[in-house]
ChimeraX commands (.cxc) that place a marker at each C-alpha (Angstrom):
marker #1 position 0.00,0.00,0.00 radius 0.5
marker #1 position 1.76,2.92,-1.30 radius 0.5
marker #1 position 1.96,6.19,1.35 radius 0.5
marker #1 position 0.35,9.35,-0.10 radius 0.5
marker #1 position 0.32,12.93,1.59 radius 0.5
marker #1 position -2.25,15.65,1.79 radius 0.5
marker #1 position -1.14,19.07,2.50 radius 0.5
marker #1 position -3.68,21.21,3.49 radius 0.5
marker #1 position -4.43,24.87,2.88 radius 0.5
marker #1 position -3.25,25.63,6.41 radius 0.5
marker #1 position 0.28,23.58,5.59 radius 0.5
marker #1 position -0.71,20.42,7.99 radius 0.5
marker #1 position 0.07,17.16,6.02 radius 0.5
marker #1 position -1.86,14.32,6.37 radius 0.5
marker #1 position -0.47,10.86,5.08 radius 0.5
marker #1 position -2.87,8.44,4.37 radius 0.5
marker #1 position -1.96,4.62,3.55 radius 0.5
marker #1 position -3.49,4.22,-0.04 radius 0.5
marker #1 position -5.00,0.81,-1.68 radius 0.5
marker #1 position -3.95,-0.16,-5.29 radius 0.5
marker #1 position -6.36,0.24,-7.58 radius 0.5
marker #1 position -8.89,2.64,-4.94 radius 0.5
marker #1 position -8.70,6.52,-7.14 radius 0.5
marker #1 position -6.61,9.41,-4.37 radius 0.5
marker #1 position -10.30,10.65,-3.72 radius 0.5
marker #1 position -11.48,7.27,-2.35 radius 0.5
marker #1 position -8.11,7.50,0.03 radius 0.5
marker #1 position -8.44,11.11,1.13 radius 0.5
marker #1 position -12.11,10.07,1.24 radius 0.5
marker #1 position -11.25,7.03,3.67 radius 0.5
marker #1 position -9.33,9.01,5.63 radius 0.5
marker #1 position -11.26,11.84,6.59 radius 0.5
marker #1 position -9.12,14.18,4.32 radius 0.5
marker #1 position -11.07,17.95,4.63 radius 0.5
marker #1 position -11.10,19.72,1.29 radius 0.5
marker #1 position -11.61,16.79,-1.05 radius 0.5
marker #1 position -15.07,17.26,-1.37 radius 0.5
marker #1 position -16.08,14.88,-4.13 radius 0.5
marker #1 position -19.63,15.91,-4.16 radius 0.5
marker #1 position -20.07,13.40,-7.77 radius 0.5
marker #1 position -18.89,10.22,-6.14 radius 0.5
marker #1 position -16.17,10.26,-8.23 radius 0.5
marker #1 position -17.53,10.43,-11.50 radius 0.5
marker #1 position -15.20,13.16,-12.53 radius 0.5
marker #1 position -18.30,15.63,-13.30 radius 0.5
marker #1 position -18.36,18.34,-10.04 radius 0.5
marker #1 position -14.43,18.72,-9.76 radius 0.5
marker #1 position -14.69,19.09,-5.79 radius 0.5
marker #1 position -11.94,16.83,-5.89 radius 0.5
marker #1 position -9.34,19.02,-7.43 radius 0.5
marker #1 position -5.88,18.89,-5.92 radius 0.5
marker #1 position -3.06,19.75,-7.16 radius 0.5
marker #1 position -0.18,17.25,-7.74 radius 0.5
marker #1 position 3.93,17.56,-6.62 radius 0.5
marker #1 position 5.90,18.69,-9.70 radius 0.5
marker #1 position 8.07,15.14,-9.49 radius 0.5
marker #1 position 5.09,12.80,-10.06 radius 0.5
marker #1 position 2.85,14.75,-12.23 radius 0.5
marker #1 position 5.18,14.40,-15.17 radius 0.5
marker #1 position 5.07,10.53,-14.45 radius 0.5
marker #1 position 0.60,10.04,-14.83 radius 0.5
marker #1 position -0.97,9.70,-18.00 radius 0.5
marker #1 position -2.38,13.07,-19.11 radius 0.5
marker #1 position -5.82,14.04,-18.04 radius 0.5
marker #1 position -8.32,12.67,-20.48 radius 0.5
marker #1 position -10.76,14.89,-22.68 radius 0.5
marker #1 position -13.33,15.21,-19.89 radius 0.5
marker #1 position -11.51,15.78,-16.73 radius 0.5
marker #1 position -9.20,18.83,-18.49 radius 0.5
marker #1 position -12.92,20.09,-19.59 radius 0.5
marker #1 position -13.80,19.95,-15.58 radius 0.5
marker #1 position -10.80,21.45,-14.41 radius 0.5
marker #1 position -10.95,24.61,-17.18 radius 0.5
marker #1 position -13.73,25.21,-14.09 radius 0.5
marker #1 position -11.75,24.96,-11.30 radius 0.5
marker #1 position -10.57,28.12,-8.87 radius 0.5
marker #1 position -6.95,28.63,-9.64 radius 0.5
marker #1 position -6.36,25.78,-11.99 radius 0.5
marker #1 position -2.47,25.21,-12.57 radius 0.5
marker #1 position -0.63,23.09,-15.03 radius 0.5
marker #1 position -0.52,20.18,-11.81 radius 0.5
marker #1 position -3.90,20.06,-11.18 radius 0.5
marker #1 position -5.82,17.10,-11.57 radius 0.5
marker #1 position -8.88,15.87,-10.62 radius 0.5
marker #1 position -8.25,13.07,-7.50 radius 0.5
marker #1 position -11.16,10.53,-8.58 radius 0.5
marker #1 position -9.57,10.01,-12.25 radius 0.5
marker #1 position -6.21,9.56,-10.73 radius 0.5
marker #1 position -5.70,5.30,-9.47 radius 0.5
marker #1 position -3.39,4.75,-7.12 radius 0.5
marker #1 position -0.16,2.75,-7.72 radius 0.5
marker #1 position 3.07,2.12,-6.95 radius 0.5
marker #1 position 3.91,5.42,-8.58 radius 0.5
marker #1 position 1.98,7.17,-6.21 radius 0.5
marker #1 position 4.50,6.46,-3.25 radius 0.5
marker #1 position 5.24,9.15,-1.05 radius 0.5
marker #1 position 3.31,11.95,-3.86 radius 0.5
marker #1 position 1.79,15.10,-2.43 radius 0.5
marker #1 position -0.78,16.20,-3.45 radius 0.5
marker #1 position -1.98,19.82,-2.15 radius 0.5
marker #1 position -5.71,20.67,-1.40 radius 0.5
marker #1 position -6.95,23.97,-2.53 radius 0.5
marker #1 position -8.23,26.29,0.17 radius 0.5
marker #1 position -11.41,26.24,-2.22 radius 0.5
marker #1 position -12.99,24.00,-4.24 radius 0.5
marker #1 position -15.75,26.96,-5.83 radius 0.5
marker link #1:1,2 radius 0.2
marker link #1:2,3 radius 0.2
marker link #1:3,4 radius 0.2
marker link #1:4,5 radius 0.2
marker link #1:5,6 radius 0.2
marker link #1:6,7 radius 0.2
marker link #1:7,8 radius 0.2
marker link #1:8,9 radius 0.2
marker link #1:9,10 radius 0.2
marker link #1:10,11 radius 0.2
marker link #1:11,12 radius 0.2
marker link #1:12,13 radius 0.2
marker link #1:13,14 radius 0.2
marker link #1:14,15 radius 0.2
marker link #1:15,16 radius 0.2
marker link #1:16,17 radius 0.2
marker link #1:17,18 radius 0.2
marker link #1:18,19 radius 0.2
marker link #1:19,20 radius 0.2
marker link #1:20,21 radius 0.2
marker link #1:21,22 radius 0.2
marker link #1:22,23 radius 0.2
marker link #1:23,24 radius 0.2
marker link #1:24,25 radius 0.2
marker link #1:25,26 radius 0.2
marker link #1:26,27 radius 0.2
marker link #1:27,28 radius 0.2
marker link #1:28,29 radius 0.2
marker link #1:29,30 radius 0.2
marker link #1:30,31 radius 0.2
marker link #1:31,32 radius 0.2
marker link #1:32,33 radius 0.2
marker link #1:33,34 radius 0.2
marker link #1:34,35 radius 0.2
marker link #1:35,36 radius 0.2
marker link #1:36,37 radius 0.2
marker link #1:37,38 radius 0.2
marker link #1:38,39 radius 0.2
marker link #1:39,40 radius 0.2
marker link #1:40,41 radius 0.2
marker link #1:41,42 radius 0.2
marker link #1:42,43 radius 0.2
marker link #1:43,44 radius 0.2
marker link #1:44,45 radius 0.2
marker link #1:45,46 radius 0.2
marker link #1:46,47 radius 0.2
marker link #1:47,48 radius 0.2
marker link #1:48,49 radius 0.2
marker link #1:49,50 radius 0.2
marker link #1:50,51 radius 0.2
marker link #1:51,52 radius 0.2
marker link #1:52,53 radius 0.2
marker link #1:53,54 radius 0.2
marker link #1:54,55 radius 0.2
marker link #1:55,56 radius 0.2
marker link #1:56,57 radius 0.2
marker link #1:57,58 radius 0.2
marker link #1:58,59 radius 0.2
marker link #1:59,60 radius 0.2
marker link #1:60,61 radius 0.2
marker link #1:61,62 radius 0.2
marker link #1:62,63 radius 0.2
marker link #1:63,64 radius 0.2
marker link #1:64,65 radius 0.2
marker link #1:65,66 radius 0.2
marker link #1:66,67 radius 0.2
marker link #1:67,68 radius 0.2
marker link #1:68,69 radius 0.2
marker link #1:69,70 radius 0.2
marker link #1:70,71 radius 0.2
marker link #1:71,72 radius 0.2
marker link #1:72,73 radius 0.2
marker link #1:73,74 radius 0.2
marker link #1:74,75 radius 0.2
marker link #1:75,76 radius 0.2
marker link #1:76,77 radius 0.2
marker link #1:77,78 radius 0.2
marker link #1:78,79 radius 0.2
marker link #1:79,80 radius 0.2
marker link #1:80,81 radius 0.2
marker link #1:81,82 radius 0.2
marker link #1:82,83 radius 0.2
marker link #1:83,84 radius 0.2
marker link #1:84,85 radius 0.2
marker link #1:85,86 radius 0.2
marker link #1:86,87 radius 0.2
marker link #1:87,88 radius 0.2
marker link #1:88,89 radius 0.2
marker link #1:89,90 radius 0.2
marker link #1:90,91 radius 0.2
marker link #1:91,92 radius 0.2
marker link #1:92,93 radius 0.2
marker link #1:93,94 radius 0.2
marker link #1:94,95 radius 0.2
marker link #1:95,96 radius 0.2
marker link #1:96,97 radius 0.2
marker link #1:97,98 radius 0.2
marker link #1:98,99 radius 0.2
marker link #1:99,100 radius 0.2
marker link #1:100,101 radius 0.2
marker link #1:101,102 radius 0.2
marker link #1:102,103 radius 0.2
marker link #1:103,104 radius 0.2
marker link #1:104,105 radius 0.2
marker link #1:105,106 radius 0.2
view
């Protein structure tokens, strides 16, 4: 189970022990993560999940598919490392990623 990290907007990091295969919103969901809203379920159609991922992993995902860069042309603030945390599985790749929680998602 790969170790991911929250930082929140106030700088606290929470680290949260992932499952393969679960999407980062299911973990920050599991773990009580504040900020991750994910008022969709996970269906990559609100983008109350938005987070934005460190600079070393980023470059290692796939790139965000049609419909989740059409969500996130929505977001508050959206940066070239945001992504939406519901279309993003967790893997091995994942170890030890932070991934920063806006201070809004509206």
């Amino acid at each position: 189970m790969p170790d991911i990290k929250f930082k929140q907007p106030d700088g606290q990091i929470i680290e949260v022990e992932a499952l393969i295969g679960d999407s980062v919103m299911m973990a920050a969901s599991k773990a009580g993560v504040e900020g991750i809203e994910a008022e969709c379920g996970g269906s990559g159609m609100c983008g109350t999940c938005h987070c934005y991922v460190d600079e070393a992993t980023v470059e290692n995902l796939p790139p965000p598919e049609k419909s989740e860069s059409n969500i996130l042309q929505w977001v508050i603030e959206p940066q070239a490392n945001s992504r939406l945390s519901c279309q993003l599985v967790v893997t091995d790749i994942l170890e030890g990623t932070l991934f920063e929680v806006p201070a809004t998602q509206f």
